[in-house]
N, C-alpha and C positions, 0 to 999 in steps of 0.2 A: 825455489821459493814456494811454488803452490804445492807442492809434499808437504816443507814444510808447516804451512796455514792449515792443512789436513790434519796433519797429526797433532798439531795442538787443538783442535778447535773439535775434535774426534770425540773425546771423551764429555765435553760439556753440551753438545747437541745431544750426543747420546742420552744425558739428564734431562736436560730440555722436553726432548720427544718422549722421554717416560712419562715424565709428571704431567707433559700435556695428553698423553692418553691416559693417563689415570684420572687426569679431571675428566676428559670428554667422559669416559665410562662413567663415572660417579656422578653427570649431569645425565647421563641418559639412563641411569638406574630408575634416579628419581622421578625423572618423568614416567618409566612406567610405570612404578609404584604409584605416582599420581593420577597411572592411568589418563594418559597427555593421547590423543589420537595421531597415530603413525609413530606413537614413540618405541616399539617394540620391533619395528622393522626396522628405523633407522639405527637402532640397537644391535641388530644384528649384522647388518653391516657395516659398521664403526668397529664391529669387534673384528668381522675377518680384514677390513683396511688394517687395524692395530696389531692383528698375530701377523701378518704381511710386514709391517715396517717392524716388530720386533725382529722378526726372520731376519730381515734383511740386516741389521744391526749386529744380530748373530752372526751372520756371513760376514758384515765387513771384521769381525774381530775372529776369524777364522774356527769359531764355536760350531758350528755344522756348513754343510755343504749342500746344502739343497738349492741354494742360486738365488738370485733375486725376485722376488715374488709381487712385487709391489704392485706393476703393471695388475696383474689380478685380483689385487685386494681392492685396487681403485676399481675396477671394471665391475664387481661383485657389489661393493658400496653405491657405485653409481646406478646399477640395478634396481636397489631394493628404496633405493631414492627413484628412481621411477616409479617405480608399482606404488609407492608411498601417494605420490601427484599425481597416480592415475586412479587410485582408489580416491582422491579428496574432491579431484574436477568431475568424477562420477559423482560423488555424493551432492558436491555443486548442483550441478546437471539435474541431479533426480528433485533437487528443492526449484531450481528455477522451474522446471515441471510441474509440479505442484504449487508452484506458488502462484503461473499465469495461466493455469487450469480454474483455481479459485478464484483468480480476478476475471477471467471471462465467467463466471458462471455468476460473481458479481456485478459485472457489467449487466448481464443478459436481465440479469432481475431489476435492476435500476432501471435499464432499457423498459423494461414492463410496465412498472410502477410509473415511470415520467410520459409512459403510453396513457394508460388508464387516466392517471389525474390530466393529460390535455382533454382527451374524450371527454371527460368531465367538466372540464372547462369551456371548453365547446358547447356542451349544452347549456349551462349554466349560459351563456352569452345569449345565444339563441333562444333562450329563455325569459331574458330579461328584455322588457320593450320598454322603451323611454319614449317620454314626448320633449321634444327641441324645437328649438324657435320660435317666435310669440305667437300668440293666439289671440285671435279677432274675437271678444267678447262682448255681448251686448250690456251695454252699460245698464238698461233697466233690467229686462228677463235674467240675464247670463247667460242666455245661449252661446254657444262657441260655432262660430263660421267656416266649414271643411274647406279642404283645396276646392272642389266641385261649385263652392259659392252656396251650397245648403245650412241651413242653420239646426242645429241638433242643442237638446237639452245637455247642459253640463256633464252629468251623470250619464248619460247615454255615450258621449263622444270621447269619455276619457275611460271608460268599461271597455270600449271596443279598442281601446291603442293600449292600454295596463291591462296589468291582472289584479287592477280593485277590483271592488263593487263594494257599491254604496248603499248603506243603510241610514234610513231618514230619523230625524229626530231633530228636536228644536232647542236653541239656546235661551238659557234666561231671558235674554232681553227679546226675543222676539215671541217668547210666551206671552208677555209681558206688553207689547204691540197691537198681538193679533187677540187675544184671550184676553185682554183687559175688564173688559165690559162683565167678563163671567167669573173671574176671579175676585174685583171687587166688589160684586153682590154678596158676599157670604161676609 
């Protein structure tokens, strides 16, 4: 029974395995035509697997005698599929290189830059003096009262704790208070 299952089933595999290497080939033409990366290696080892299984096809319908070759054709294919995935994980390889060369060297300058602007911040802080918490003012003069229990002029005690300074001048109404008597003589 399995001769027979052979011989009938002999000539239609036979078709089978043609047309499928004539598509494989006709797919890997176009991709080098498209110039597809790796498609010209795996091209040439699809061709010697395919003269391999033609051969052997040849032997089994007693057309030459050169033996089964297949083992070879696969061994030869499965080659040129390596060097194929060794040449791609190299090119991998050489961009992960390059690409975490470029982000430490964007690190390092971000690192710079977030240097610089604390430093700057820093001073800026150190820079700026506030006054907090109430202040003991005298209700007539306006002296303001230190911790020490001394009384200092307004303008004196808030020059020394800020980076004001005050420049005197008088408002309408107290022109108007003090200057009366010499404004409404004219």
């Amino acid at each position: 029974m399995p001769a027979k299952i052979y011989t009938y089933s002999k000539i239609p595999f036979t078709v089978v395995a043609l047309f499928s290497i004539a598509f494989l080939l006709y797919i890997l033409i176009r991709a080098v035509i498209d110039k597809e990366e790796g498609a010209t290696l795996i091209l040439i080892g699809a061709s010697v697997l395919s003269l391999a299984i033609i051969s052997d096809i040849l032997h089994s319908y007693s057309m030459h005698y050169i033996g089964y070759i297949i083992p070879f054709g696969f061994f030869v294919f499965i080659l040129f599929q390596s060097y194929m995935l060794l040449m791609r994980f190299t090119k991998a390889l050489k961009t992960v290189e390059t690409l975490t060369e470029n982000l430490e060297q964007q690190v390092e300058q971000r690192t710079a830059e977030l240097t610089k602007t604390n430093k700057d911040l820093k001073e800026a802080i150190e820079n700026v003096k506030t006054l907090k918490g109430l202040l003991p003012i005298c209700a007539s003069c306006k002296k303001i009262r230190d911790d020490k229990g001394c009384w200092h002029q307004l303008e004196e005690y808030i020059s020394k704790r800020s980076d004001v300074d005050f420049s005197h001048g008088l408002c309408p109404e107290c022109v108007d208070k003090l200057y009366a008597e010499f404004l409404h003589d004219k």
